[in-house]
C-alpha positions as CSV (number, residue, x, y, z in Angstrom):
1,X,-56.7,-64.3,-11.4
2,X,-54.1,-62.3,-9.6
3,X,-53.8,-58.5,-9.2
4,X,-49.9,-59.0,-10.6
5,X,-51.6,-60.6,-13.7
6,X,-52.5,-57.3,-14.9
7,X,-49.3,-55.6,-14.4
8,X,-47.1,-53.5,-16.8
9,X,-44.8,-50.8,-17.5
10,X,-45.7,-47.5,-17.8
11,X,-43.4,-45.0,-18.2
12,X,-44.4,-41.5,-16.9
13,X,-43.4,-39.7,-20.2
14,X,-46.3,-41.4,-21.7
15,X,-48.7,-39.7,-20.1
16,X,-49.8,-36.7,-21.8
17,X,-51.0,-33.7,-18.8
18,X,-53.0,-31.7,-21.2
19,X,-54.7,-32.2,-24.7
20,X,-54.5,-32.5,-27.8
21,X,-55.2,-29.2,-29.8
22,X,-57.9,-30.8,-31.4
23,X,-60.0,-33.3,-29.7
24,X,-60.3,-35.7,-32.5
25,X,-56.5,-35.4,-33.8
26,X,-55.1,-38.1,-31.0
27,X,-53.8,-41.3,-32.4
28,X,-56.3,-44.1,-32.7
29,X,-55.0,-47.9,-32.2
30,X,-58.0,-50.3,-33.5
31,X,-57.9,-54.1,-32.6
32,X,-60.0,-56.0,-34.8
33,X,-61.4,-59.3,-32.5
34,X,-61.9,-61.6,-35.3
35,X,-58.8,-61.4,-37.0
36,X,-56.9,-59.9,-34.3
37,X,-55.0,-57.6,-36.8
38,X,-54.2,-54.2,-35.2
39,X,-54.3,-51.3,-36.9
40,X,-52.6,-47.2,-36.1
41,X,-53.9,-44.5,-37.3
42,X,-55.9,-41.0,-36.3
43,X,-59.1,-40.8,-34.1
44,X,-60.2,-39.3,-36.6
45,X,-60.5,-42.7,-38.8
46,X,-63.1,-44.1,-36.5
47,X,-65.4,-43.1,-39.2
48,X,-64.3,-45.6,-41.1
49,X,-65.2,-48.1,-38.9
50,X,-68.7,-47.3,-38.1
51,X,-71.5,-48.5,-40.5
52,X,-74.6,-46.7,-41.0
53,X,-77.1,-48.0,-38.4
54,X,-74.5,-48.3,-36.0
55,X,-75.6,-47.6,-32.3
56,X,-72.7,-45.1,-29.9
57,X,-73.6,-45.5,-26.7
58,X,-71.8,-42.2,-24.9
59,X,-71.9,-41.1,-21.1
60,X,-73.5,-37.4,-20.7
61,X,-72.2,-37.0,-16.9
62,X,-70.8,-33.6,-16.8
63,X,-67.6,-33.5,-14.3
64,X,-68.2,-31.1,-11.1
65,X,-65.4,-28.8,-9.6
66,X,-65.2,-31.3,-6.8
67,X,-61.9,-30.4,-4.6
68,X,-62.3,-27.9,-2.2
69,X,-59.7,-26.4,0.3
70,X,-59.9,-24.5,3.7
71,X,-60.0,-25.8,7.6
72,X,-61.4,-26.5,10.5
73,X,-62.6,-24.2,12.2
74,X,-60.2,-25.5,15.3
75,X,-58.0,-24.7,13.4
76,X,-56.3,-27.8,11.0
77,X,-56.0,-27.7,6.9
78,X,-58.4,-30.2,5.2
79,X,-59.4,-31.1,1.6
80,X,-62.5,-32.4,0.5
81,X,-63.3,-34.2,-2.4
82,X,-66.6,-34.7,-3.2
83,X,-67.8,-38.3,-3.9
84,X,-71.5,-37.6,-4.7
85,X,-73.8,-34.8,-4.4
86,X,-77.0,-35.7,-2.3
87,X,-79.0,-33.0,-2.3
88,X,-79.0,-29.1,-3.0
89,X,-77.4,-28.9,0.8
90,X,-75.7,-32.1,1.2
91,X,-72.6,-33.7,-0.2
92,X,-70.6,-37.5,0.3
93,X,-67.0,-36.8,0.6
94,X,-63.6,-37.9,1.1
95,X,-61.8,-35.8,3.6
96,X,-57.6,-35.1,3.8
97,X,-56.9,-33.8,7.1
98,X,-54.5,-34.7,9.4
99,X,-57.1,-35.3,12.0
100,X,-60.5,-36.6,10.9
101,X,-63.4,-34.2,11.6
102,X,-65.6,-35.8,13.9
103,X,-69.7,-35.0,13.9
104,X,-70.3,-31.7,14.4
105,X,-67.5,-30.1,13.2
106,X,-67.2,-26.9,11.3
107,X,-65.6,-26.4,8.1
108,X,-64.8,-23.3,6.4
109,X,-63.7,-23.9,2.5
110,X,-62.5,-21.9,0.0
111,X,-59.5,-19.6,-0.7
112,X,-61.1,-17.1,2.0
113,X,-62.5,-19.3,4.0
114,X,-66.3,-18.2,3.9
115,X,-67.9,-21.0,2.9
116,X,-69.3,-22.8,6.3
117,X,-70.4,-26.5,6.1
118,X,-71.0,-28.9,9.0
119,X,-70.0,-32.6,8.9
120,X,-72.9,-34.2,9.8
121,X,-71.7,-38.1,9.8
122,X,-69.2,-40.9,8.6
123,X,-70.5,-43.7,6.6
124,X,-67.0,-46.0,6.4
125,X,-64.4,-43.9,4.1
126,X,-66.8,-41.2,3.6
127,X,-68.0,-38.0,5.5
128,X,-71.8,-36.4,5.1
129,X,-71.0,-33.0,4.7
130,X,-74.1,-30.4,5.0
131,X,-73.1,-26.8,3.5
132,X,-74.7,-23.8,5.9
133,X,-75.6,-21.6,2.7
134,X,-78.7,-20.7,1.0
135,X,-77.0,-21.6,-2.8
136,X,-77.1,-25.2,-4.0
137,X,-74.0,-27.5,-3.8
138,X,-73.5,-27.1,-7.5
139,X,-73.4,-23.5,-7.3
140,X,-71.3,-23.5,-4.5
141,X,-68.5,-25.6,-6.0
142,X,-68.8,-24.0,-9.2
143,X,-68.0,-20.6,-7.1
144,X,-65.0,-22.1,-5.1
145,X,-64.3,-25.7,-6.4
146,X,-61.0,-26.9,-8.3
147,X,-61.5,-29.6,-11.2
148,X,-60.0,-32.8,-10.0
149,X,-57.9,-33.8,-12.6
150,X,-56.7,-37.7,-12.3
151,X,-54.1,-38.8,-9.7
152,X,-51.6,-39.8,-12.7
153,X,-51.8,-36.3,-14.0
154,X,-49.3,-34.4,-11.4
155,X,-49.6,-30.9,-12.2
156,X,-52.3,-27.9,-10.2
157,X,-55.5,-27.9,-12.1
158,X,-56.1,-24.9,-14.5
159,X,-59.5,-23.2,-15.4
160,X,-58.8,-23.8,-18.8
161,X,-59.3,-27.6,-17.1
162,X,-62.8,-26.8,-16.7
163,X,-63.6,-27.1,-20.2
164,X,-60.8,-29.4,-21.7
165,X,-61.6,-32.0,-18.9
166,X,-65.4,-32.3,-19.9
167,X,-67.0,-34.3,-23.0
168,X,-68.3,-31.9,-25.8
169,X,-71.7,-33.8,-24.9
170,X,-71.7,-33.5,-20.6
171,X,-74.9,-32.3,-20.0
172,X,-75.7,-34.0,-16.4
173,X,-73.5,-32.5,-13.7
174,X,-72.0,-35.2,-10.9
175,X,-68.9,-36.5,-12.3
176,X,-65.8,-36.1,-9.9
177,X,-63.8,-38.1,-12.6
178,X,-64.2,-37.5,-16.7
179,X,-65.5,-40.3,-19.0
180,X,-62.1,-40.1,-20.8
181,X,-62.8,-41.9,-23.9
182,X,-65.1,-39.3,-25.1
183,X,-62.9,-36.4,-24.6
184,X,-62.1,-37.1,-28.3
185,X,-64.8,-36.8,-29.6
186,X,-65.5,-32.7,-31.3
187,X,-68.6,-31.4,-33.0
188,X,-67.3,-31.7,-36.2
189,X,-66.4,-35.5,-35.9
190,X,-70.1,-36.2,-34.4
191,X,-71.5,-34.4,-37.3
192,X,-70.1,-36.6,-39.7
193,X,-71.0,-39.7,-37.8
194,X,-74.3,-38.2,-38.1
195,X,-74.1,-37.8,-41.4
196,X,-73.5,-41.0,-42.1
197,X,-75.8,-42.3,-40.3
198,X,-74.3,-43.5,-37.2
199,X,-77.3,-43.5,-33.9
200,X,-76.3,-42.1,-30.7
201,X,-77.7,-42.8,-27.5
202,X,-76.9,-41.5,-23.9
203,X,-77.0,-43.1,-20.8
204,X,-75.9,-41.2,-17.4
205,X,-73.2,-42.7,-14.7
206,X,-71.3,-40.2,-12.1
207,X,-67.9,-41.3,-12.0
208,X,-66.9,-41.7,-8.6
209,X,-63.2,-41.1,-7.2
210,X,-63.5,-45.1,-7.1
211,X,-62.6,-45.3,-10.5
212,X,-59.5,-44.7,-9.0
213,X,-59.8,-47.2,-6.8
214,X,-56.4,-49.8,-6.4
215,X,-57.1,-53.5,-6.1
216,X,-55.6,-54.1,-2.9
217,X,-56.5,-57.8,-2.6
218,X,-54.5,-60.6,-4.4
219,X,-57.1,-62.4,-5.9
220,X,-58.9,-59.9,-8.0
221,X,-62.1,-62.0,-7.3
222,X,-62.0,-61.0,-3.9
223,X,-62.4,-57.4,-4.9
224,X,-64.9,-55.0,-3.9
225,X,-66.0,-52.5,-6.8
226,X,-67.1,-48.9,-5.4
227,X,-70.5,-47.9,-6.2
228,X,-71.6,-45.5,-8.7
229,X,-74.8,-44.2,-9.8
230,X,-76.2,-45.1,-13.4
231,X,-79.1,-44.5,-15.6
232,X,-80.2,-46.1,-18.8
233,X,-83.7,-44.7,-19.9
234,X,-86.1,-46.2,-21.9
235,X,-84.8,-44.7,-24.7
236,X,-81.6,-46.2,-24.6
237,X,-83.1,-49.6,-24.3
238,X,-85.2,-49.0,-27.8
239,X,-82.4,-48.0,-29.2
240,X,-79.8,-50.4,-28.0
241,X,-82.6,-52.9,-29.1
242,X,-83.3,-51.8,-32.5
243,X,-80.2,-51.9,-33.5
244,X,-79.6,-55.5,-32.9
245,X,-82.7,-56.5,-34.9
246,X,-81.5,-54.7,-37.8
247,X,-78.1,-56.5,-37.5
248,X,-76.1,-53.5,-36.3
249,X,-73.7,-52.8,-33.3
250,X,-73.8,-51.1,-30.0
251,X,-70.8,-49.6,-29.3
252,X,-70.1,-48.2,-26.1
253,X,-67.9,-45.0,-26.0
254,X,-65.8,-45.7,-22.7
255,X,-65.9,-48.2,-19.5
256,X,-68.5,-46.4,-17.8
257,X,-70.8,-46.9,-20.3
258,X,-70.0,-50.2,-20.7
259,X,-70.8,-50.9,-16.8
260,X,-74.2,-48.9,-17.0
261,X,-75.2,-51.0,-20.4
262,X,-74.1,-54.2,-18.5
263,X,-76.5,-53.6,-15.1
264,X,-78.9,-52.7,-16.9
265,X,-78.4,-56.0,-18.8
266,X,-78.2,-57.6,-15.2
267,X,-81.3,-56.3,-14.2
268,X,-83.4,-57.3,-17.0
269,X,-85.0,-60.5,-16.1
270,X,-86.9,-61.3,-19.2
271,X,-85.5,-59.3,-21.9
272,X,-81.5,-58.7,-23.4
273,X,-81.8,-55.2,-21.4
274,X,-84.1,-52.7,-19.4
275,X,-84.4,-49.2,-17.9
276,X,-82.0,-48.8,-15.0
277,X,-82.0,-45.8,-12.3
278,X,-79.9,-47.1,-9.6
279,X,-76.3,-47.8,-8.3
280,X,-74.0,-49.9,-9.7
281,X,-71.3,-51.7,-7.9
282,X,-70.5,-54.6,-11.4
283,X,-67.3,-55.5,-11.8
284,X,-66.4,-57.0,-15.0
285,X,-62.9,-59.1,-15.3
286,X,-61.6,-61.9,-17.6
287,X,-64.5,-64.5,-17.6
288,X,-67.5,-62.1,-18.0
289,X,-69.5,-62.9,-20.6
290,X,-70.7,-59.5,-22.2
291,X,-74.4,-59.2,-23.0
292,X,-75.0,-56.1,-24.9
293,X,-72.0,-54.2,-26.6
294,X,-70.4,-55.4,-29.4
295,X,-67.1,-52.8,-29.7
296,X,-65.8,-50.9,-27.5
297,X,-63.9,-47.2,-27.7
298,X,-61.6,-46.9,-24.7
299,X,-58.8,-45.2,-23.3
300,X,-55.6,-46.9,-22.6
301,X,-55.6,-47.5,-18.6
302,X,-53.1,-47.8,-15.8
303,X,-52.1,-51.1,-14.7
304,X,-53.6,-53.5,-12.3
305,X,-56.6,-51.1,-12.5
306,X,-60.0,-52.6,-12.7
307,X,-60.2,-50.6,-16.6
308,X,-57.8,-52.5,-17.8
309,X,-59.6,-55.5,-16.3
310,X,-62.3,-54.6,-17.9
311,X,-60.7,-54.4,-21.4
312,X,-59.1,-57.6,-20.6
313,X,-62.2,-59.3,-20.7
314,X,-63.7,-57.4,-23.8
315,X,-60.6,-57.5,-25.8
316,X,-59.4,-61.1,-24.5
317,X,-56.7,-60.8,-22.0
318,X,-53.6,-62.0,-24.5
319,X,-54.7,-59.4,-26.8
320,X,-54.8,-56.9,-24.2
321,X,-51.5,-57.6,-22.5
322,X,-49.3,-59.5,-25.2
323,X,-50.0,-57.4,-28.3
324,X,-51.0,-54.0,-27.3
């Protein structure tokens, strides 16, 4: 299939730059596979389309404040966006400058300047990035990071941003990039899921700046997905198990948990699914043949993106681009 094939309009004044009031109040379109019949309503109404014994399958990654400013220290502006934190001193980032830093060079980040980090090697598109400070990265960019709001969102981050861009549920810091589907999701909504008996389960996958990522090949099997790291623990796997023998549905709560259920699908080799600790590069487009979840709550995506390639082969690709 071609890139083009996943094309549509999108006008900007769509595109909301801050929340809803209340998480849960956003508008909620459902597409029923079977039938096809679509139905409007509130996000709100997903409790009505959740049986008891059915499995959620959420992503607990916590987004990081992962865009830092400052300069060289000969002297040009640079920007640093972290990709993946390797260690309590070390980072993989993508650097903005007008000249790349080259091994060896100092950095000094933050509004004054007076954070010091030396970049330590380039692996492709991205720079190894040591910090010269006895704090741990996560500290550190908590101290003088910015939240890095989506590309498609054009406005200067807030620090309001720092809790309205994170999932009520984020527990594991890493993410440069929210799971957005479960930014609707509120305390009182997963209460009453509880309540009635829905099962939750959470599986763990940093969301790279490669979600971003454009296709910038023609044939869309020619792509090459980024990487990302994912875990799905053993506890994940009973549960995702025990619900299909009692006839119920796992239902993955956004495309990154979708990709971790799926590799660790991949990577079972004699069961429907097992643990999986490890990067993920899977790249799911029209064709796929899905192995674990059985519904899907989603965002809408931009076009040609590798989400809505995704959908596309969950949803069935005229159902994806000819009715919704």
């Amino acid at each position: 299939m071609r890139v083009t094939d996943f094309a549509f309009e999108l006008p900007e004044s769509l595109i909301a730059h801050y929340p809803m009031p209340e998480r849960s109040s956003c508008r909620l379109l459902s597409l029923d596979g079977p039938t096809g019949a679509l139905t409007h309503g509130t996000f709100t109404d997903i409790l009505d389309k959740l049986n008891p014994g059915d499995l959620l399958v959420f992503n607990n990654t916590r987004v990081i404040p992962a865009r830092l400013f400052g300069r060289k220290a000969s002297g040009g502006k640079i920007e640093v966006l972290v990709e993946r934190m390797l260690d309590d001193k070390r980072i993989l980032a993508h650097i903005r400058a007008s000249k790349a830093p080259k091994p060896g060079a100092e950095l000094l980040l933050g509004d004054d300047e007076s954070i010091k980090a030396t970049m330590l090697a380039r692996h492709g598109a991205l720079f190894e990035v040591e910090f010269n400070d006895e704090r741990p990265v996560l500290e550190i960019l908590n101290g003088i990071g910015h939240m890095p709001l989506p590309p498609y969102i054009d406005r200067p981050d807030e620090d309001a941003d720092r809790e309205l861009y994170q999932t009520v549920y984020g527990t594991r810091p890493g993410a440069v990039a929210a799971p957005t589907a479960g930014l609707h999701f509120d305390e009182p909504l997963l209460d009453k899921l509880r309540a009635k008996g829905v099962e939750m389960a959470f599986v763990t996958l940093h969301v790279g700046a490669g979600t971003f990522q454009p296709v910038r090949v023609d044939s869309i099997e020619e792509h090459t997905m980024h990487s990302e790291y994912a875990e799905v623990p053993q506890e994940v796997v009973d549960a995702v198990l025990a619900a299909k023998a009692r006839g119920n549905r796992v239902i993955a709560v956004g495309t990154t948990s979708v990709r971790s259920l799926e590799s660790a699908a991949q990577a079972a080799k004699d069961a429907l699914i097992a643990p999986f600790f490890d990067d993920t590069q899977i790249f799911i487009y029209p064709g796929y043949q899905y192995q674990v979840i059985d519904a899907l709550v989603t965002n809408f995506h931009l076009p040609e993106s590798t989400l809505i390639m995704l959908v596309s082969a969950f949803a069935g690709y005229q159902h994806t681009h000819e009715r919704l």
